[in-house]
Structure formats: structure tokens, C-alpha cells
C-alpha positions in Angstrom: 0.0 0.0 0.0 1.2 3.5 -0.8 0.1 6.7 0.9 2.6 8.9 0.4 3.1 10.6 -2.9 6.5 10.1 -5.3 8.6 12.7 -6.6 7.0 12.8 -9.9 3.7 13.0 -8.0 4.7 15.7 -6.0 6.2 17.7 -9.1 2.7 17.5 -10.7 1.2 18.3 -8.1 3.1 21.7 -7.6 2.8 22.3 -11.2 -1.0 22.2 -11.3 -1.1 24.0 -8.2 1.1 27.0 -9.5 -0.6 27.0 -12.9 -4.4 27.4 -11.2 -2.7 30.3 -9.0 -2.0 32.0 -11.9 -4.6 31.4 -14.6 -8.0 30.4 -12.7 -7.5 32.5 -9.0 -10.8 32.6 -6.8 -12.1 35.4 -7.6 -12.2 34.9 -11.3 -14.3 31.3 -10.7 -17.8 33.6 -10.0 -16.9 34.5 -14.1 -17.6 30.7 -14.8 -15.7 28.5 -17.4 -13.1 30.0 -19.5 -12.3 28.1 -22.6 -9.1 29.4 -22.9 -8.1 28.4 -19.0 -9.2 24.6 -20.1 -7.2 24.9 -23.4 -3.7 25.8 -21.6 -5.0 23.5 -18.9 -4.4 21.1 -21.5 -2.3 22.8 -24.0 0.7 23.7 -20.9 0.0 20.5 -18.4 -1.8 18.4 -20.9 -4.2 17.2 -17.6 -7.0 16.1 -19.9 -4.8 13.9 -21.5 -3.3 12.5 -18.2 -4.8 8.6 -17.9 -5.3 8.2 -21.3 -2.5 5.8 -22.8 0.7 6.6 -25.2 -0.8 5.2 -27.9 -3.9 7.3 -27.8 -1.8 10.2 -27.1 -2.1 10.8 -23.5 0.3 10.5 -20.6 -0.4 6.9 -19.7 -0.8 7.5 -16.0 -2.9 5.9 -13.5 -5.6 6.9 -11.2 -3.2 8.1 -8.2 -1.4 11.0 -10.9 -5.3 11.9 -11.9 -5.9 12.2 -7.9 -3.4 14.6 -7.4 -4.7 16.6 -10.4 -8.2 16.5 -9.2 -6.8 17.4 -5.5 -6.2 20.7 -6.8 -8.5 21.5 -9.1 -11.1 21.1 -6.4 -9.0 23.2 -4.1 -9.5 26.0 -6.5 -13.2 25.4 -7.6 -12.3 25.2 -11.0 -15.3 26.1 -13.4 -15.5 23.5 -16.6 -15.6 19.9 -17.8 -12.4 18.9 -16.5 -14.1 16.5 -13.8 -16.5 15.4 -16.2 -14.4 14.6 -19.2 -11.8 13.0 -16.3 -15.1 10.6 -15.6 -15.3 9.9 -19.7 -11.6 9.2 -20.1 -12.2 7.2 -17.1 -15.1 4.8 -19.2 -12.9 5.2 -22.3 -10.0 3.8 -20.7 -12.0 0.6 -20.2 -13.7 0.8 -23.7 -11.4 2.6 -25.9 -12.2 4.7 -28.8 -8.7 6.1 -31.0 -10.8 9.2 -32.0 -12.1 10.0 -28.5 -9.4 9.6 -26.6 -6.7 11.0 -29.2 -9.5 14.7 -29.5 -9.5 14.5 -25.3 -5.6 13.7 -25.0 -5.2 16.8 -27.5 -7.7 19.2 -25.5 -9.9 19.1 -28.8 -12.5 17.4 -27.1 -14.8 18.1 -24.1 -16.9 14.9 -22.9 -19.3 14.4 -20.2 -20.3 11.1 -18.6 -23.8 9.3 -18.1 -23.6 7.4 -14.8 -26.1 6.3 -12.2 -26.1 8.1 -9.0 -25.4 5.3 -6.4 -28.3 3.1 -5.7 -30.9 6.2 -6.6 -30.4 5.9 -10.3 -30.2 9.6 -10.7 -29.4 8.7 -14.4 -31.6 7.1 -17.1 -29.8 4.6 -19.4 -30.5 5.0 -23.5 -32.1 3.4 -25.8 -30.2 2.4 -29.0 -32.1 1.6 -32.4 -29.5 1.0 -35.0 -28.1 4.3 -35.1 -29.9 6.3 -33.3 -30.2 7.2 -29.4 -33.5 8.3 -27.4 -34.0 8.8 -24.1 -33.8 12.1 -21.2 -30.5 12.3 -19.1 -32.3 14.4 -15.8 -29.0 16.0 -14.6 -25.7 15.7 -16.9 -22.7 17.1 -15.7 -21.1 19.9 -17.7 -23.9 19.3 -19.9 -23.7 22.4 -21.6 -20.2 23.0 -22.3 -19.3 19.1 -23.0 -18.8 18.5 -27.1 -19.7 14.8 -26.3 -21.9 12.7 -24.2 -20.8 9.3 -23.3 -23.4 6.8 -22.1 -24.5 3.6 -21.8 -27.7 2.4 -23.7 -30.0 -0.5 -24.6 -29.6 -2.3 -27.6 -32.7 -4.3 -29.5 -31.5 -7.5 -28.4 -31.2 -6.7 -24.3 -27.8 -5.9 -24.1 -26.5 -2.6 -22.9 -23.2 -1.0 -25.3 -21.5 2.1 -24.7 -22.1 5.2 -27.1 -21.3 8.4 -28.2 -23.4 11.4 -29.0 -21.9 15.1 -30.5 -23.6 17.2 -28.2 -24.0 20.1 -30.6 -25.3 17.2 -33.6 -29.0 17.0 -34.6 -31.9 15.2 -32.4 -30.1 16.7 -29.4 -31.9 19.3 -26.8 -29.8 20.9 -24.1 -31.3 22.8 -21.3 -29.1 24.5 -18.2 -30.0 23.5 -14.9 -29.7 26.1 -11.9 -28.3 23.7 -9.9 -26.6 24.5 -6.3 -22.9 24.9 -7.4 -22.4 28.0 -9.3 -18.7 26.7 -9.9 -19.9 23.6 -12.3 -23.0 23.3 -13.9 -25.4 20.4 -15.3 -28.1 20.0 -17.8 -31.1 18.0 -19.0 -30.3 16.5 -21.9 -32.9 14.8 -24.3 -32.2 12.1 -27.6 -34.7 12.5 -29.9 -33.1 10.0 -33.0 -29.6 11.6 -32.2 -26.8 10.1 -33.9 -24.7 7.5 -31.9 -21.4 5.9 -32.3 -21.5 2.3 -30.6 -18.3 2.4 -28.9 -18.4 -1.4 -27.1 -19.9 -2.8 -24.2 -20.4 -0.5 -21.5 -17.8 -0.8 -18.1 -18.7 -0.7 -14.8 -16.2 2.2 -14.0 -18.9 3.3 -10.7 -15.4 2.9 -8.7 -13.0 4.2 -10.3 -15.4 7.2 -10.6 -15.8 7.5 -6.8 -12.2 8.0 -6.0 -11.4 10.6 -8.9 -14.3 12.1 -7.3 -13.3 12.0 -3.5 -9.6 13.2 -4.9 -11.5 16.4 -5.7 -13.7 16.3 -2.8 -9.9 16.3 -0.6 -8.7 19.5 -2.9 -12.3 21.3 -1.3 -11.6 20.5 2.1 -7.6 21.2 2.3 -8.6 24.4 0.5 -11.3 25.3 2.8 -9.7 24.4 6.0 -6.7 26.7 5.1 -8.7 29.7 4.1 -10.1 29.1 7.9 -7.1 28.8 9.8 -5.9 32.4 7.9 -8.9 34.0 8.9 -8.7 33.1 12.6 -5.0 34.3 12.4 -5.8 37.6 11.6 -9.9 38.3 12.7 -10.3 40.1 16.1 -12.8 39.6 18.4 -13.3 41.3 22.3 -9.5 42.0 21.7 -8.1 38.8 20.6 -7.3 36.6 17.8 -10.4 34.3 17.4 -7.9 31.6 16.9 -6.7 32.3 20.5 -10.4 30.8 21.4 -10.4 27.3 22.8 -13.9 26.6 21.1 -12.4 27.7 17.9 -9.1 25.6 18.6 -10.8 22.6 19.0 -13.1 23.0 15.8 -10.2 23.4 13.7 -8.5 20.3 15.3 -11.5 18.4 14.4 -11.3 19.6 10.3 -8.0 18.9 10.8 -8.1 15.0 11.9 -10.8 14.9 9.1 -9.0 16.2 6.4 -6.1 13.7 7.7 -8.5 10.4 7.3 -9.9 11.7 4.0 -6.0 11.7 2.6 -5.1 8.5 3.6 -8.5 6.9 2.4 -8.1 8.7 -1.1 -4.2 7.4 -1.2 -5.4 4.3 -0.7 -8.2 4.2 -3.2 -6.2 5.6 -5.9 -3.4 3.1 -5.1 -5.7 0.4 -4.8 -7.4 1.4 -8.5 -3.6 0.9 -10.0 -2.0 -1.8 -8.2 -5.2 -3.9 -6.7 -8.3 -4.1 -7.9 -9.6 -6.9 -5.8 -9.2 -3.8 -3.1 -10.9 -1.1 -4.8 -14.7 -2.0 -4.3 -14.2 -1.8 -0.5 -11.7 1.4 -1.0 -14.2 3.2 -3.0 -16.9 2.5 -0.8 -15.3 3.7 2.1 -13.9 6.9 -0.3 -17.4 8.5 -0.4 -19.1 7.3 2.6 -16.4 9.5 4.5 -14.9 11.7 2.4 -18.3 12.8 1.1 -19.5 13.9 3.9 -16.2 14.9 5.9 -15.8 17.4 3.0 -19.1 19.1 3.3 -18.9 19.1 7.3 -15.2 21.1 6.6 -16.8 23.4 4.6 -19.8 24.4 6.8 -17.9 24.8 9.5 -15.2 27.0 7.4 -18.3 28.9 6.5 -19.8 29.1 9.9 -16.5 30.2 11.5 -16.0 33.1 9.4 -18.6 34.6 11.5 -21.6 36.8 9.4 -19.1 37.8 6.4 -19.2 34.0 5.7 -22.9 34.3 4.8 -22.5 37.6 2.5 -22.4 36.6 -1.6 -19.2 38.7 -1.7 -17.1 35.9 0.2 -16.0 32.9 -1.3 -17.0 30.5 1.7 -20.2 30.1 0.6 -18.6 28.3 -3.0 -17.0 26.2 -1.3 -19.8 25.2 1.0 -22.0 24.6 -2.4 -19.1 22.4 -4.2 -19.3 20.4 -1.5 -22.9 19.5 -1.0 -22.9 19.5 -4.7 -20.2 16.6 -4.7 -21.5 14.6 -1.9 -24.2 13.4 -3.2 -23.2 13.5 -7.1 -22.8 9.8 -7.4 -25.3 9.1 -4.1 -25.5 10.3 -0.8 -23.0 9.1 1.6 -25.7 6.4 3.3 -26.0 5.0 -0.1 -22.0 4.4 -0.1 -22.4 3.1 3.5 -25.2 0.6 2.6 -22.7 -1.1 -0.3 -19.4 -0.9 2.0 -21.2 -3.0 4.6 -22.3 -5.2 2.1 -18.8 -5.8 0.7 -17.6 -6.6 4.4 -20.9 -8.8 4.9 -21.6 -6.8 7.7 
């Protein structure tokens, strides 16, 4: 088992941390996705590209490098598709396609995933008649500014394939979504005869998908408990540093041991998506029925400790408060993920 990152981990890592400083700071996320931030996101760092393999054109990495990415692109709230085309690569890489894979290793290509939400099926599933897709997606992620929806759907004869649709191609409705996070969008999506690409059978990828996604939920909660512990090294209250506060001590101890677990657990998951599968149910169980929720609690009470300028629009508490209810229950709420580790460990 490996919890600690490697060099070359720890290089990327600083490099998609400087990069994000520079080009997508906090203040500028209100302004939403920037094109031009995901195309030297991919044109500078090639992140998109990251898991893909060398012969599609990508870097050929594993889950653990994508982590690290995701670790701080959540720590920054970055706007965009880069989570969602990280989930398509993630189905791609289990059902390749040359021409999807080479347009997202290149930054050509934006893709969203169809998935189920956890046990609640938050997702419909396709149907496929020869070439053609129908069916309503409630709530896609990225759904408007994807170029291409990857999903499963039925074929005639019972069996369920994996396809492509071009977002912007004919028999295709889009509609935005105000959804809670005003960092990431999603979008009702309707197939009326749309033109689809059978790709091969559709993966189960629901793990793999919960620890990219707990690698962003650690980037929220690092992110947020820092922002904290500045605030109560400065902010003044009855004529003392609100850090000098035992009540306000101990809180920040608490985000702190959480924010420890939620590292090691996503370590582990990651690892344990590269080097042993027969691990990763369990590990990705366990990555969203804590990390989930640990992330949201860290970012209330980052919110709650900034005191009544945490509640006003003009701070950026109450973002990260929304990215993290937002992710918790994206793939199912934490009892959901509870529910199937106890299963695993026949419990």
C-alpha cells in the first residue's frame, strides 16, 4: 500500500497548483468557465490527457497521478468539464475509442459522462435503435459546455453498449439547470433519433469514478480548511485573535483530523485502482461514505467560523460550501455508499 506521494507526484502536483494560481484565482471562478483556461490547462499541463494511454496520445498515468490533479483543481473550484471529461476518459479507458481519446488527450475534445447516481439511479440509461439514441438524461454534468456525451444504452436485443453522442449534432436538446454549485454546472439532456457511435460494451467504472471524485472532494476540504485557519490568524474579536479561542481551537482540530483520514483513504483508493483491484470495491466505498460527507462538514464549519461575512455573496466561503454538497451526493449520498461498503464486508 502507498500513501505517500512520489517525486513525480509531488512535481505535478506543484505544477497544477502553480498553474491554477495563476490562470483560474478565486475570484475569477464567480466568471464561470473560460475556454481558454481549459485549453492551456491542456495545451501547458496536458491534464485532460493525463490517464489516457501513449498510444492514444495521453500521458499513460494511473488513477493516483489523476488524484493529485483533481486534489487541486477542487481546491480551487475550477469552473468546466475537466471532472467530467476526467469521468469519460475514465469509461474510455475501459472501452477505448482512438478518436475520443486522441480529440480529449489533445484538448480538442470536451466529454461528459452518463452514470447512475449510487443506488438512486439519478441517471436514465439510453435506448439504441440502429443508429440512433432516445431517451432524457435528468442531470448531466457539464452538460452544456461538453462536445460529447458518453453513455450507456439499450440495444434491441437486451444488451446494454456504450455510445457516443456530439452534443452540438442533430436530435439533441440541451437545457441548463440552476443547480446549487455555481462553480460547475449540469443540464437536461434529451435524444430524440440523435446520432450515436457504438463504442463497445459498456464498463462498470462506478469505482474508479468514486475515488477521482473523493480526490476532488480532498482538494475542497484542504482548500477550505486553510482559508479558515488564515482567517482566525488575523480576525479580532473582544481583543483577541479568534484563533486564541479554545472553542475555535478545537473545531479546527476536528477539520483537521478529518481532512487527515480523507488523505489517507483517497491514497489508498487511488493506489488500490492501479496496483489492486480486488481492493478497490471496499476502498471506493469507504472513499465517499467519509470523504463525502467529511468534505461538506469542513466546509460548513469553514463557513460558519468566518462569523456573518461568511454568509455575505461577496465571500467565497459560501462556493465552497455549495461544491461540496454539490459533490456529496453526485454519485449518491454518503448512506447510499455506507449501505454497499457494509455489504462488501458482509456486515
Amino acid at each position: 500500500m502507498k500513501l505517500v506521494l512520489d517525486e513525480e507526484q509531488r512535481q505535478l502536483r506543484e505544477a497544477v497548483r502553480a498553474f491554477l494560481r495563476a490562470a483560474s484565482p478565486l475570484p475569477k471562478v464567480r466568471d464561470g468557465y473560460d475556454p481558454q483556461v481549459y485549453a492551456r490547462l491542456n495545451g501547458e499541463l496536458g491534464l485532460s490527457g493525463l490517464i489516457v494511454a501513449e498510444e492514444y496520445g495521453g500521458a499513460g498515468a494511473g488513477l493516483a497521478e489523476l488524484a493529485v490533479a483533481l486534489e487541486e483543481t477542487g481546491a480551487t473550484l475550477l469552473p468546466g468539464p475537466f471532472l467530467a471529461t476526467a469521468f469519460a476518459a475514465i469509461a474510455l479507458a475501459a472501452t477505448p475509442d482512438k478518436e475520443l481519446l486522441g480529440g480529449i488527450a489533445e484538448g480538442r475534445v470536451t466529454a461528459t459522462l452518463a452514470f447512475r447516481a449510487g443506488a438512486s439511479g439519478g441517471q436514465g440509461v439510453l435506448d439504441l435503435d440502429g443508429a440512433a439514441a432516445r431517451g432524457t438524461l435528468e442531470r448531466v454534468l457539464s452538460g452544456m459546455e461538453a462536445d460529447v456525451l458518453v453513455a450507456p444504452a439499450r440495444l434491441p436485443d437486451g444488451g446494454t453498449a456504450l455510445v457516443a453522442v456530439d452534443l452540438a449534432g442533430p436530435g439533441v436538446a440541451r437545457t441548463p439547470l440552476e443547480s446549487l454549485d455555481l462553480t460547475r454546472g449540469q443540464a437536461r439532456v434529451a435524444l430524440d433519433g440523435a446520432p450515436a457511435r457504438v463504442l463497445g460494451p459498456a464498463p462498470e467504472v462506478g469505482d474508479r469514478l468514486c475515488v477521482a471524485l473523493a480526490a476532488e472532494q480532498l482538494g475542497v476540504m484542504r482548500a477550505a480548511l486553510e482559508a479558515i485557519v488564515a482567517y482566525a490568524k488575523i480576525r479580532v474579536a473582544f481583543g483577541r485573535y479568534i484563533g486564541s479561542y479554545q472553542g475555535v481551537k478545537h473545531k479546527l482540530a476536528d477539520m483537521w483530523c478529518k481532512l487527515e483520514q480523507a488523505e489517507s483513504i483517497v491514497r489508498y483508493a487511488a493506489w488500490a485502482a492501479d496496483e489492486s483491484p480486488d481492493e478497490l470495491p471496499e476502498a471506493a466505498a469507504l472513499a465517499q461514505a467519509y470523504v463525502g460527507r467529511a468534505c461538506f462538514e469542513v466546509a460548513r464549519d469553514h463557513l460558519l467560523l468566518h462569523g456573518g461575512v461568511g454568509y455575505t455573496w461577496e465571500h467565497d466561503a459560501h462556493l465552497y460550501y455549495k461544491r461540496a454538497k454539490a459533490d456529496e451526493v453526485l454519485l449518491g449520498p454518503p448512506r447510499v455508499h455506507r449501505a454497499r461498503l457494509a455489504d462488501l464486508l458482509e456486515l
